[in-house]
Backbone as JSON Lines, residues from 0, in Angstrom:
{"i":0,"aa":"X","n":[96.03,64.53,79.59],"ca":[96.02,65.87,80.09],"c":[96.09,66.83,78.92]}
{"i":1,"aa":"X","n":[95.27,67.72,78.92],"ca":[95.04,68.77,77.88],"c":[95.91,70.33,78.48]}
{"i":2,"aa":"X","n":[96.32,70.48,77.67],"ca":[97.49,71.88,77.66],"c":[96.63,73.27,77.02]}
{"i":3,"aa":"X","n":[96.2,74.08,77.76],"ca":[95.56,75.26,77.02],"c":[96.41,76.49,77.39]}
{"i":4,"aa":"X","n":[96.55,77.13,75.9],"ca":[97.46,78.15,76.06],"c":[96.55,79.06,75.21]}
{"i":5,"aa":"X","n":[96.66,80.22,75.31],"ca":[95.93,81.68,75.39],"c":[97.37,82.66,74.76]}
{"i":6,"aa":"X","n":[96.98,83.26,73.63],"ca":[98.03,84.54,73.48],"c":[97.25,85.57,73.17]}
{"i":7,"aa":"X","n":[97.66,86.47,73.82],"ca":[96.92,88.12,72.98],"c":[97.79,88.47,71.89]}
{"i":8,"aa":"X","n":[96.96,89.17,70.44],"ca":[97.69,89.45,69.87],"c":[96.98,90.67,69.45]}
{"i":9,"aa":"X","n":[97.37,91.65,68.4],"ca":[97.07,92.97,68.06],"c":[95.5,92.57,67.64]}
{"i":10,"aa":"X","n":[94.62,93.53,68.13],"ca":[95.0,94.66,68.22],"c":[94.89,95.01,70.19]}
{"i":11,"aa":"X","n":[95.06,93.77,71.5],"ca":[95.12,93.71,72.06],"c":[96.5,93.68,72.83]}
{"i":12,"aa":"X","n":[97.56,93.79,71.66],"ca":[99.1,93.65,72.5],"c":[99.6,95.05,73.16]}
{"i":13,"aa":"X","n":[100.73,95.51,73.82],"ca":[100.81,96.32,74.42],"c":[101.04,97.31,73.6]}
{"i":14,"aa":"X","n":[100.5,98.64,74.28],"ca":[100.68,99.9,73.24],"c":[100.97,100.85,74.16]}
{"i":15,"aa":"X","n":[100.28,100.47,75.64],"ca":[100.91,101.69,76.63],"c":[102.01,101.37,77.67]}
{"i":16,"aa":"X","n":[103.08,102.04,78.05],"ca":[104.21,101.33,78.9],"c":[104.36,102.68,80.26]}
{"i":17,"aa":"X","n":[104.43,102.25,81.4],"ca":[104.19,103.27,82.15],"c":[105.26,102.76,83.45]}
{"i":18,"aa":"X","n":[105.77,104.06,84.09],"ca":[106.31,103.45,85.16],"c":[106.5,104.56,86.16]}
{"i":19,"aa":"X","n":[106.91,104.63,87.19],"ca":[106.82,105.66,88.44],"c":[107.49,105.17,89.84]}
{"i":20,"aa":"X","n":[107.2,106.14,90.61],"ca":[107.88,106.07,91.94],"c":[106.87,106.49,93.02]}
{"i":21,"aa":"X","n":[106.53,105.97,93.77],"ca":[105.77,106.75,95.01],"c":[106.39,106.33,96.29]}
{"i":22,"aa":"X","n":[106.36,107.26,97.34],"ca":[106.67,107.32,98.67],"c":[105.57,107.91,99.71]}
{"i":23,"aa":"X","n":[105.38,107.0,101.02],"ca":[104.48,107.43,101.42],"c":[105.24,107.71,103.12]}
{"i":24,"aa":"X","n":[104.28,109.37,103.14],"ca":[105.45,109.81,104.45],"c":[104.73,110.37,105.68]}
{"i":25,"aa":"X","n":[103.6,109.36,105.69],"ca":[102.76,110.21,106.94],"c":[102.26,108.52,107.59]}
{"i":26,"aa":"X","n":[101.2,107.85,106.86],"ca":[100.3,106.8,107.08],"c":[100.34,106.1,105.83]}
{"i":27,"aa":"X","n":[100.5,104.81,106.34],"ca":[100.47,103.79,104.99],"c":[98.53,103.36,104.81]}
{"i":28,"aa":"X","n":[98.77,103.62,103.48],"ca":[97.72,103.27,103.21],"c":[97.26,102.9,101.58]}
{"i":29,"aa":"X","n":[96.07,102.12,101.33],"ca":[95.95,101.99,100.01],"c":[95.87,103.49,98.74]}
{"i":30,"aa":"X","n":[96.79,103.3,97.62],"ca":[96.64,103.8,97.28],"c":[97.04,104.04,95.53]}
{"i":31,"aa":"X","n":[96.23,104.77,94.76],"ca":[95.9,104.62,93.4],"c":[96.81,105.05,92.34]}
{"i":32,"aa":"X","n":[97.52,104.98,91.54],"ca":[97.98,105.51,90.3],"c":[96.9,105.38,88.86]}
{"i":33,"aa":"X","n":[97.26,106.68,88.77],"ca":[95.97,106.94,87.61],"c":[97.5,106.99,86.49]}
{"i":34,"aa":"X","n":[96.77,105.95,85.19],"ca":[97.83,106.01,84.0],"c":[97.3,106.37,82.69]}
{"i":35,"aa":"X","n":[95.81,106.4,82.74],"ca":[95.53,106.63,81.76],"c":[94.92,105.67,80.34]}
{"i":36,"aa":"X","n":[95.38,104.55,80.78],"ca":[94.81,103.01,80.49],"c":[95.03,102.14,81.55]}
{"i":37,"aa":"X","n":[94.29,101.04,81.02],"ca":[94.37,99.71,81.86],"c":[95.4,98.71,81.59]}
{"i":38,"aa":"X","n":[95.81,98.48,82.38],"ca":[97.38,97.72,82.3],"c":[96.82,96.01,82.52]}
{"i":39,"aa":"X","n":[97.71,95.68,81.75],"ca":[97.69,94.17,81.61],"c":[98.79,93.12,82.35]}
{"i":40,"aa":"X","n":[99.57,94.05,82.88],"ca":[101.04,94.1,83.54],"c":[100.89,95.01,84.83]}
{"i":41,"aa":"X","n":[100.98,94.46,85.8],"ca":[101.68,95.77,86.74],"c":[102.99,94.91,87.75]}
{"i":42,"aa":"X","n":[103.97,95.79,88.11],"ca":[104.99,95.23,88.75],"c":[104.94,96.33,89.83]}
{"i":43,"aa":"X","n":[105.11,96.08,91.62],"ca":[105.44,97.01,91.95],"c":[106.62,96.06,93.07]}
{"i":44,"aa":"X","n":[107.61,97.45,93.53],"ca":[108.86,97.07,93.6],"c":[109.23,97.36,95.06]}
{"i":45,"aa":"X","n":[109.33,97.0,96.62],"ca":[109.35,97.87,97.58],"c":[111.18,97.85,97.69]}
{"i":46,"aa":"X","n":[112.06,99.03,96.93],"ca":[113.38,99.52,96.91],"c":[114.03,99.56,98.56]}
{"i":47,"aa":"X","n":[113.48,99.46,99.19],"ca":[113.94,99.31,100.44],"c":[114.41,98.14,100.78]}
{"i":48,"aa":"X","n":[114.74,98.0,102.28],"ca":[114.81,97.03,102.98],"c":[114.14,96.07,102.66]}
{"i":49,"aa":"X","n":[113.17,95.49,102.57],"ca":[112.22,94.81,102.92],"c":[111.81,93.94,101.13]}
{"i":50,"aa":"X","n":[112.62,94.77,100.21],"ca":[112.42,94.35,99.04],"c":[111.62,93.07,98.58]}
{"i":51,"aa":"X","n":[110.53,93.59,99.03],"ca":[109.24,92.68,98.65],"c":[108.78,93.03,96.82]}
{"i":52,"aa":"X","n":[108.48,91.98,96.19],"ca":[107.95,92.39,94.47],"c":[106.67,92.08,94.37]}
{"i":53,"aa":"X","n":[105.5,92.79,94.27],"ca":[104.22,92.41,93.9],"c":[104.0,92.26,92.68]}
{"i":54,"aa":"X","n":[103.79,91.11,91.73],"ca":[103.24,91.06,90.28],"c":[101.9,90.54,90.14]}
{"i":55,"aa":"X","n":[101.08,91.56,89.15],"ca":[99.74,91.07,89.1],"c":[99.54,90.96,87.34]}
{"i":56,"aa":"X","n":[98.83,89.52,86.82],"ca":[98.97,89.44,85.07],"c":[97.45,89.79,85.06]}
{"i":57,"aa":"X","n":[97.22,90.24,83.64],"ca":[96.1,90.04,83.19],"c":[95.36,88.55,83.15]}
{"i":58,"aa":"X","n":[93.89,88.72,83.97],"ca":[93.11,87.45,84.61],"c":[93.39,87.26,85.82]}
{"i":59,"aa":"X","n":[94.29,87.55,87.09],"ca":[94.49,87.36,87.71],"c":[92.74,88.37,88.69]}
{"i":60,"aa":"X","n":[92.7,87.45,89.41],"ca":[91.65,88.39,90.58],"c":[91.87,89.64,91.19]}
{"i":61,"aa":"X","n":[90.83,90.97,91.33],"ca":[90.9,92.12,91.76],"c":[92.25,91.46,93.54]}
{"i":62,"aa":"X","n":[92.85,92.78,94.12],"ca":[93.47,93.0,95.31],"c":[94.46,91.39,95.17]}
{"i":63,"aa":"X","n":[94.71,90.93,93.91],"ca":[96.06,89.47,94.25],"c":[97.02,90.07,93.99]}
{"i":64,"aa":"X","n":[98.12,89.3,94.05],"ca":[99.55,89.58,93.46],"c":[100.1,87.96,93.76]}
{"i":65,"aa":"X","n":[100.93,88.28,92.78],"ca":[102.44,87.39,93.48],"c":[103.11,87.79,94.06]}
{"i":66,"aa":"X","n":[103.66,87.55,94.76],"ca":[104.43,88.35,95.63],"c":[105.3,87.28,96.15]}
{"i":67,"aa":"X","n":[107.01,88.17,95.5],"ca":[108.21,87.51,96.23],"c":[109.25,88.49,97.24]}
{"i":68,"aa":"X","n":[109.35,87.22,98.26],"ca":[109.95,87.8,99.19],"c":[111.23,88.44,99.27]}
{"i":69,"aa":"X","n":[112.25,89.22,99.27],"ca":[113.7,89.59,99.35],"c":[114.68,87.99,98.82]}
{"i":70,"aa":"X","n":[113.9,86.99,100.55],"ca":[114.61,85.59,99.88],"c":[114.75,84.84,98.69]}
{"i":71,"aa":"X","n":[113.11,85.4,97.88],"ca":[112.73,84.74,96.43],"c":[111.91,83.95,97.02]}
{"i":72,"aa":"X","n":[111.21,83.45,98.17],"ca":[109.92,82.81,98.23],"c":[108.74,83.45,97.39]}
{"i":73,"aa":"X","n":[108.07,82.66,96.79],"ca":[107.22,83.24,96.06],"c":[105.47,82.57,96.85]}
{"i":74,"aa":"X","n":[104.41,83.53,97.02],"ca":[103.36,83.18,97.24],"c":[102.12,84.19,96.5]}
{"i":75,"aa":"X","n":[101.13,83.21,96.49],"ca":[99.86,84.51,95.91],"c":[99.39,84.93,97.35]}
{"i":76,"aa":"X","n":[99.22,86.58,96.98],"ca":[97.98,87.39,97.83],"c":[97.03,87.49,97.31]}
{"i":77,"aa":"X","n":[95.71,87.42,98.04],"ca":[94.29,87.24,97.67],"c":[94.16,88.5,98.02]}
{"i":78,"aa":"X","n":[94.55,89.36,99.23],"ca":[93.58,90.41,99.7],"c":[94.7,91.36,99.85]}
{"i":79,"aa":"X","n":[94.39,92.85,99.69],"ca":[95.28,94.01,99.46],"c":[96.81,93.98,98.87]}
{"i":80,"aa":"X","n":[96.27,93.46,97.88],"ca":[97.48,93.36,96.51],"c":[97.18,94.36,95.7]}
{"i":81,"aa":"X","n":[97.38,93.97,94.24],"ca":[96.78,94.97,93.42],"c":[95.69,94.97,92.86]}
{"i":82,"aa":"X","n":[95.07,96.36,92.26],"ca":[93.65,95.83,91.76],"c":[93.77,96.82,90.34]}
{"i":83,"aa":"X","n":[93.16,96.46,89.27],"ca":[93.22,96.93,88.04],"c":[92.29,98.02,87.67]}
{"i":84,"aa":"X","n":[92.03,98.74,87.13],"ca":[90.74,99.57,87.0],"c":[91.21,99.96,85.4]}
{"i":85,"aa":"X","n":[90.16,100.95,84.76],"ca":[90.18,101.15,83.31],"c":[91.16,102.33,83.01]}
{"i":86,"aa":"X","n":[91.81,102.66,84.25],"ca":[92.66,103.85,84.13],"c":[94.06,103.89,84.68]}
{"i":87,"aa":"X","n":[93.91,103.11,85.84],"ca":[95.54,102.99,86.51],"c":[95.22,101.23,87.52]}
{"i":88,"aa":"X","n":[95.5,101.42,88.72],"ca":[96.0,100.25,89.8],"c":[95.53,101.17,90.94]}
{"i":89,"aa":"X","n":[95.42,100.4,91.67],"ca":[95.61,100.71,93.19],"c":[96.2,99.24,93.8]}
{"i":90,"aa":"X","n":[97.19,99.77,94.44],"ca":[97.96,99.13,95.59],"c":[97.53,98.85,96.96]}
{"i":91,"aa":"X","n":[96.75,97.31,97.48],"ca":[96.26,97.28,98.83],"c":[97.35,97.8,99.7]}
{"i":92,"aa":"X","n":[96.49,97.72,101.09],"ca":[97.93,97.93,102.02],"c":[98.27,96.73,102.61]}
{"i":93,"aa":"X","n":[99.3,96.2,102.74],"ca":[100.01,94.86,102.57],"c":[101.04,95.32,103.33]}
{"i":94,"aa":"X","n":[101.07,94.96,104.57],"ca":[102.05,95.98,105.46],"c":[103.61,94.91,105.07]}
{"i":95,"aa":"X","n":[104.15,94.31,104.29],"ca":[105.06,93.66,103.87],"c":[105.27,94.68,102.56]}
{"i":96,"aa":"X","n":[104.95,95.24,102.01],"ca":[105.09,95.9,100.8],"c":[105.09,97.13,100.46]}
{"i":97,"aa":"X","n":[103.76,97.78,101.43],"ca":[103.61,99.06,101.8],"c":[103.35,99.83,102.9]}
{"i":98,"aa":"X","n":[105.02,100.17,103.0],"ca":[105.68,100.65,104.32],"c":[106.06,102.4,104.5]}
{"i":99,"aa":"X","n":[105.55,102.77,105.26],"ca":[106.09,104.26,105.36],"c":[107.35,104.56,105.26]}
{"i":100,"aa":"X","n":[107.4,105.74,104.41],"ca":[108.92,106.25,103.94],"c":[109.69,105.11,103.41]}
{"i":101,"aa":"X","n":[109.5,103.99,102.94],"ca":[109.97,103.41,101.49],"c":[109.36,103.39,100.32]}
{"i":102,"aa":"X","n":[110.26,104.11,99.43],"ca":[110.19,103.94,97.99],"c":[109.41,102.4,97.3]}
{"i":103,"aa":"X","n":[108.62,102.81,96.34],"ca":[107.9,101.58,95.89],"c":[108.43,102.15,94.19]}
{"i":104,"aa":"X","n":[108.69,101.42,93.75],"ca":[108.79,101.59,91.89],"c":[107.86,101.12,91.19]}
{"i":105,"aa":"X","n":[107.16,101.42,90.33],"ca":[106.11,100.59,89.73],"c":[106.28,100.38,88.25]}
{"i":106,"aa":"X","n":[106.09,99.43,87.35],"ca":[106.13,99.57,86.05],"c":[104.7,98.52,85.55]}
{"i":107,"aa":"X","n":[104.06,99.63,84.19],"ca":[102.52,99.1,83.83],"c":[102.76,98.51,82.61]}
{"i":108,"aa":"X","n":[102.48,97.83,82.07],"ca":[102.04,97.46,80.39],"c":[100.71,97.34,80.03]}
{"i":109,"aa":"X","n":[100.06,98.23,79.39],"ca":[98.87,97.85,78.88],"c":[98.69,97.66,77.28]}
């Protein structure tokens, strides 16, 4: 069995660090944070009840995440997770994650 390991190093290591808060107070729905680069990292956090964690790495597929449950079950999402773009994320709607009037935290590394 062959072991392949991958590191980024400069001038590809992180240089931008970003983080935020959004609340949504009408209709849940997908929606975008513009950062200004492309993140190689995104974490988003649902602070509520329901404290679901979406993590998406660089290589991972457009709309996946990991995603762990409050319990710490951990599973991948294929569809309305996160998706990367050359400027910020957008957040599917994942009605486990993104819930009206709870706080979501987000933190980027690009």
């Amino acid at each position: 069995m062959t072991a392949t390991s991958t590191q980024s190093q400069h001038p590809a290591s992180v240089n931008n660090v970003a983080l935020g808060r959004y609340i949504e107070v009408t209709t849940a729905a997908a929606f975008k944070i513009t950062l200004g680069f492309k993140p190689r990292y995104v974490k988003v956090q649902n602070v509520a009840a329901s404290a679901v964690t979406f993590e998406w790495y660089e290589g991972m597929a457009a709309a996946s995440a990991v995603k762990t449950a409050a319990a710490g079950d951990k599973t991948i999402v294929t569809t309305n997770g996160i998706t990367v773009a050359a400027d910020g994320f957008t957040l599917g709607l994942d009605t486990s994650i993104n819930i009206v009037n709870e706080q979501l935290s987000w933190l980027c590394l690009g």
